[in-house]
N, C-alpha and C positions, 0 to 999 in steps of 0.2 A: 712053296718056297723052293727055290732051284740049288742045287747041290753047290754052285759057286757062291750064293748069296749066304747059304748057309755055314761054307766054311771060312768065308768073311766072317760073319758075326763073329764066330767060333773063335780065330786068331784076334781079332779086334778086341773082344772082353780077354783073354786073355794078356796081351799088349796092356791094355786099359790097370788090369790089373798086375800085374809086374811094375810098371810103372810108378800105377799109385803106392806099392808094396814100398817101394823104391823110396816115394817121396816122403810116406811115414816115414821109414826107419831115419833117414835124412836128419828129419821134423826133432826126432826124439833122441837126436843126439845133441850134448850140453853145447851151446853158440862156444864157450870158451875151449872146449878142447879141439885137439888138433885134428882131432878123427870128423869131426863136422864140414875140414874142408874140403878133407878128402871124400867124403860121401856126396856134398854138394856136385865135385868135380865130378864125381860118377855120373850122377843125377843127370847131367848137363848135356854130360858126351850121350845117356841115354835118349835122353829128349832130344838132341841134336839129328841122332838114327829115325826117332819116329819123323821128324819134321822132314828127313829128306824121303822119308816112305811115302809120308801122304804128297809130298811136292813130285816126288817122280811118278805116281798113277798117274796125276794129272799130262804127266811128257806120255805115258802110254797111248791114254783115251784123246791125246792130240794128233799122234801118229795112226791113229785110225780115224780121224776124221780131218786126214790132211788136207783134203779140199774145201770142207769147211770154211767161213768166211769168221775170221775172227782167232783162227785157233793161234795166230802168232803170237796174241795178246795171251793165251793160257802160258805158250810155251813161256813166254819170258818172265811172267809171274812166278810160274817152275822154277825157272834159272835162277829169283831174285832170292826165294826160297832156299834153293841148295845154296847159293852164296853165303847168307847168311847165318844157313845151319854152319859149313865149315868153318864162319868167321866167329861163332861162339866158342870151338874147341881152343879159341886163343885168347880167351878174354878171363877177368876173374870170374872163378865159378856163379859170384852174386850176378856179376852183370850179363853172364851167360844166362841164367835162369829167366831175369827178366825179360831179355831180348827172347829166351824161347815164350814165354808166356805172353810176348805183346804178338810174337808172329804166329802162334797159333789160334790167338784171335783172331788176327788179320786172317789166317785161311778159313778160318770159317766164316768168317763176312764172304770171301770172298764163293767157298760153296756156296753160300746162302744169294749171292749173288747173279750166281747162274740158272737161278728159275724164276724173277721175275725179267731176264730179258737184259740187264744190264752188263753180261757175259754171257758168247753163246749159250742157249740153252739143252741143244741140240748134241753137246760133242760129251756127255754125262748122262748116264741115268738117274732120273728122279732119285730115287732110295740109294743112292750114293753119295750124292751132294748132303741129301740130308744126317744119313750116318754120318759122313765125316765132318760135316759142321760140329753134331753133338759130340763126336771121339775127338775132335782137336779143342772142343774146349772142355773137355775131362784134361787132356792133356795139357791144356795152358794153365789149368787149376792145381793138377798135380805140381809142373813146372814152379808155380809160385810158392807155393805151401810152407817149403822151409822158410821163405823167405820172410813169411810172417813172424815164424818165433823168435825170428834174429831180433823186430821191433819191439 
């Protein structure tokens, strides 16, 4: 295991875990008081930071594979990504969540989509697309969680 992969994991479970820390305490505050919206809002603008971390690697690994055929399609996926992370800091914190939990499924289809061929496969390392397939949907699970107790 090479020193950079290992200090991925290392921040990745940590992330993963602050997060999820996050979306508990969220979870286990009463839907009627007022401290719940404020925690959700937290929650939000959190998950918003992860979603533009995992969408700007992908601008990295496109700017190193700028000749690459295909990579304009990552970039703009990127850009629809950050768009959207910024456009949840404006919304109510319920429908910030959602939208972070439906776009972090969407990024993981879309890692998952870059090793059978249907985005380049070439501008990602294997065990990257796969980590962050499985870290964005810890993340679109955390994202959702309060939103259960609220039903």
């Amino acid at each position: 295991m090479t020193e950079a992969l290992r200090t991925l994991v290392v921040a990745a479970t940590a992330l993963a875990a602050g997060y999820g820390l996050q979306a508990i305490r969220t979870a286990a505050v009463p839907v009627s008081s007022p401290d719940r919206l404020v925690s959700e809002l937290r929650l939000a603008q959190i998950g918003a930071l992860m979603l533009t971390l995992a969408a700007g690697a992908y601008l990295g690994f496109a700017a190193m594979a700028e000749t690459r055929t295909g990579v304009g399609l990552d970039i703009a996926l990127a850009i629809g990504f950050l768009v959207l992370a910024g456009y949840t800091l404006t919304c109510d914190p319920r429908q910030a969540l959602t939208l972070l939990a439906l776009a972090f499924a969407t990024h993981a289809l879309l890692d998952i989509a870059h090793r059978p061929g249907i985005l380049p496969e070439d501008i990602v390392p294997r065990w990257y697309t796969i980590g962050c397939a499985v870290l964005n949907v810890v993340f679109g699970a955390f994202s959702y969680l309060p939103l259960l107790r609220r039903q």
